[in-house]
C-alpha positions in Angstrom: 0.0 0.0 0.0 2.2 2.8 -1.0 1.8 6.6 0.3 0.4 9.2 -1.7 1.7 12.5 -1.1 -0.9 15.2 -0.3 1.6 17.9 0.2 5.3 18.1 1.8 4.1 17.6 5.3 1.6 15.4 4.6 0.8 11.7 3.2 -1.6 9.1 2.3 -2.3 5.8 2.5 -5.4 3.1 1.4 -6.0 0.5 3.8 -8.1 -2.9 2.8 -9.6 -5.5 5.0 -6.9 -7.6 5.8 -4.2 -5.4 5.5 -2.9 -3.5 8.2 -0.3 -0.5 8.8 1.7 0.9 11.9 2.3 4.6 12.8 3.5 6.6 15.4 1.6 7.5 17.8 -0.5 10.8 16.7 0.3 10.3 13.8 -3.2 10.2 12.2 -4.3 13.4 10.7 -7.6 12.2 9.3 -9.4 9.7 7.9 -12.1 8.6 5.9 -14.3 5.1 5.9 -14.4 2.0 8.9 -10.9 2.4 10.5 -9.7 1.7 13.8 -6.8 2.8 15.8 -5.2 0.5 18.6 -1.7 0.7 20.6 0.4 -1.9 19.3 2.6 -3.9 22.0 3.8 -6.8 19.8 6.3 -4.9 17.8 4.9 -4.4 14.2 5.5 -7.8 12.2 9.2 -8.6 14.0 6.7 -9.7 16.6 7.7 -10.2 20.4 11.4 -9.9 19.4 11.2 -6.9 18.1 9.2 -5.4 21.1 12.2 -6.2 23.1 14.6 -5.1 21.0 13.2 -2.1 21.1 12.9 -1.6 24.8 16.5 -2.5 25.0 17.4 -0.2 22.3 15.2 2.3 24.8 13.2 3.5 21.6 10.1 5.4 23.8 8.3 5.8 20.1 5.2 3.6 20.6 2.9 2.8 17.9 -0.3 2.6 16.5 -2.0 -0.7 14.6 -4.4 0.8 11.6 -6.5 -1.4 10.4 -10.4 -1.5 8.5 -11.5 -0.3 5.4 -10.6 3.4 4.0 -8.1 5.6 3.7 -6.1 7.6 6.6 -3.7 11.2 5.7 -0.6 10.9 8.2 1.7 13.7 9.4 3.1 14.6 12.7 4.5 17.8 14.1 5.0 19.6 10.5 7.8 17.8 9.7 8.2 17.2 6.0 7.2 13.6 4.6 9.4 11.2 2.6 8.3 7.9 1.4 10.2 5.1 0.9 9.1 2.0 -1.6 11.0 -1.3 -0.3 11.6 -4.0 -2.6 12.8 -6.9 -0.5 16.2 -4.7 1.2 16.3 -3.3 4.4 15.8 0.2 5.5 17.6 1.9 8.4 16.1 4.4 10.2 16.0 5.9 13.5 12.8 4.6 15.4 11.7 8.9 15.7 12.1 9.5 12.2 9.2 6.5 11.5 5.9 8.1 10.8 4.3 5.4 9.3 4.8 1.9 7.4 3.0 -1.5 5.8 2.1 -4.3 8.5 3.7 -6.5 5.7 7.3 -5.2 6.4 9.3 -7.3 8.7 10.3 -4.5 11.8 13.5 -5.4 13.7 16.4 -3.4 15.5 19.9 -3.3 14.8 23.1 -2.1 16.7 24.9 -0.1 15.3 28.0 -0.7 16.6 27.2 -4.2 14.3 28.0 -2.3 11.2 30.6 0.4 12.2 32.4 -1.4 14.8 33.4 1.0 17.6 32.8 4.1 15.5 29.0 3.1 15.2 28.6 3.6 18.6 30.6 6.6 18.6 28.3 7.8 16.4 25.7 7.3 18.8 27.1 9.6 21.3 27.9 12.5 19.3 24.9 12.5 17.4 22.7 12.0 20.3 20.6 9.1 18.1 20.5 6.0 19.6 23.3 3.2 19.6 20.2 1.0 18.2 18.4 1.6 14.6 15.3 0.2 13.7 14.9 -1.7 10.5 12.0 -2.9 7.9 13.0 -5.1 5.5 10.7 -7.0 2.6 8.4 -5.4 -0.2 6.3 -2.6 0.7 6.4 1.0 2.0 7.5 3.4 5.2 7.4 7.2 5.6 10.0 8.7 7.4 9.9 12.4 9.1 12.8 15.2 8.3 13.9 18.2 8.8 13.5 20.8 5.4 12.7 17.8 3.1 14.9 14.8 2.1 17.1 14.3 -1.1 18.0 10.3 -1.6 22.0 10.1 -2.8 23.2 6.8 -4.2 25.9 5.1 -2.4 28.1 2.9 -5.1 31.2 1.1 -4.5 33.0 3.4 -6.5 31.6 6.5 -4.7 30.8 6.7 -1.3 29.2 9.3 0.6 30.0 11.8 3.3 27.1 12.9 5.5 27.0 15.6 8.3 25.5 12.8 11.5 23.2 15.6 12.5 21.6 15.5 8.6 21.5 11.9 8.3 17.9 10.6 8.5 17.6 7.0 7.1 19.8 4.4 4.2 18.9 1.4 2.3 20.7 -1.5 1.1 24.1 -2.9 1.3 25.7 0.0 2.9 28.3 0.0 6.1 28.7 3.8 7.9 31.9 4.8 9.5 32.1 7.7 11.7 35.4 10.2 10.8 37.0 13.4 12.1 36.9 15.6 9.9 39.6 18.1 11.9 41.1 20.9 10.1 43.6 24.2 11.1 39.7 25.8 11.3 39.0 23.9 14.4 42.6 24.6 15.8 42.2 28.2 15.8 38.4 28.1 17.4 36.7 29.3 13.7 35.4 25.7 13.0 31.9 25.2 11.5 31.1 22.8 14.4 31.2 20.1 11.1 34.3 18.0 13.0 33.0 14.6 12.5 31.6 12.5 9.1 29.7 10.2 8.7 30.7 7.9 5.5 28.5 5.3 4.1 29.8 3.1 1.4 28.9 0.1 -0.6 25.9 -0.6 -2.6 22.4 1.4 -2.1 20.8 5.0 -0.6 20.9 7.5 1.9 18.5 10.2 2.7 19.8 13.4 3.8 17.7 16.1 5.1 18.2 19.5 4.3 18.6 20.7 8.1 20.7 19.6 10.7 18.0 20.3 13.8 17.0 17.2 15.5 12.9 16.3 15.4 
């Protein structure tokens, strides 16, 4: 059930009996037809695993199970609207930055210090996002929240990318992140941009950068 966008802040999505969605919280804006709204404790599809991964990963973002018959506009807090079309890969995304997604996606949560080693959890601690991720992997569709919209930059084997960690929202695929320092004679002499660390994501998929580096 893919979103439609309504505007930059806002998005869409048709539900059918039998299918159901997850969202944040709040999330719902309106809605039209026989929908119902209920807390979810089971962890989207990842099931009682995911749950506690989650509370371990001390992700406070509940959710909501959507379910019936109609169609339901999603937004939260004016933040602009991205979404994402999965075709079997996994996204990563920070478990705030989830605004809505299909009950057919499989929901887990990763460390990230599994894919950058000790710099994934330094990147943790500088960035102030947690040492844990939240991942959907399978065929279907999330929206994810940013900051001044989001652009999606192809990571290649041949060309990495360097991302500030503060505008850094989300990646998909095949794709390993390594915090670096990024110190110059700037920082030495107090005129730095506050820019000292990079993050740099290479291998084989996408990252979504958001055009502002304020946290949601």
């Amino acid at each position: 059930m893919p979103f439609t966008a309504l505007n930059s802040r806002m998005v869409e999505a048709r539900i059918a009996p039998g299918q159901r969605m997850f969202s944040q919280r709040g999330a719902m804006l309106a809605y039209r037809g026989e929908v119902s709204f209920t807390p979810n404790i089971q962890g989207g599809q990842g099931g009682i695993g995911s749950m506690i991964g989650r509370r371990i990963a001390g992700e406070a973002t509940p959710l909501m199970t959507v379910e019936g018959s109609g169609t339901v506009m999603f937004g939260h807090g004016g933040h602009h609207v991205h979404a994402v079309d999965l075709t079997g890969e996994t996204l990563y995304v920070e478990a705030d930055r989830l605004l809505a997604f299909d009950g057919s996606l499989e929901q887990g949560t990763m460390f990230m210090g599994s894919q950058g080693g000790v710099m994934g959890m330094v990147r943790g601690q500088i960035t102030g996002q947690g040492l844990f991720t939240t991942t959907l992997r399978g065929h279907g569709s999330a929206a994810v929240m940013a900051h001044g919209g989001v652009i999606e930059l192809p990571v290649t084997p041949q060309r990495p990318v360097h991302v500030d960690p503060q505008a850094y929202v989300a990646h998909r695929g095949e794709i390993r992140n390594k915090l670096s320092a990024a110190l110059g004679w700037r920082e030495f002499v107090g005129l730095g941009s506050g820019e000292a660390f990079q993050l740099e994501l290479s291998g084989q998929g996408t990252v979504y950068v958001q055009a502002s580096e304020e946290k949601l």
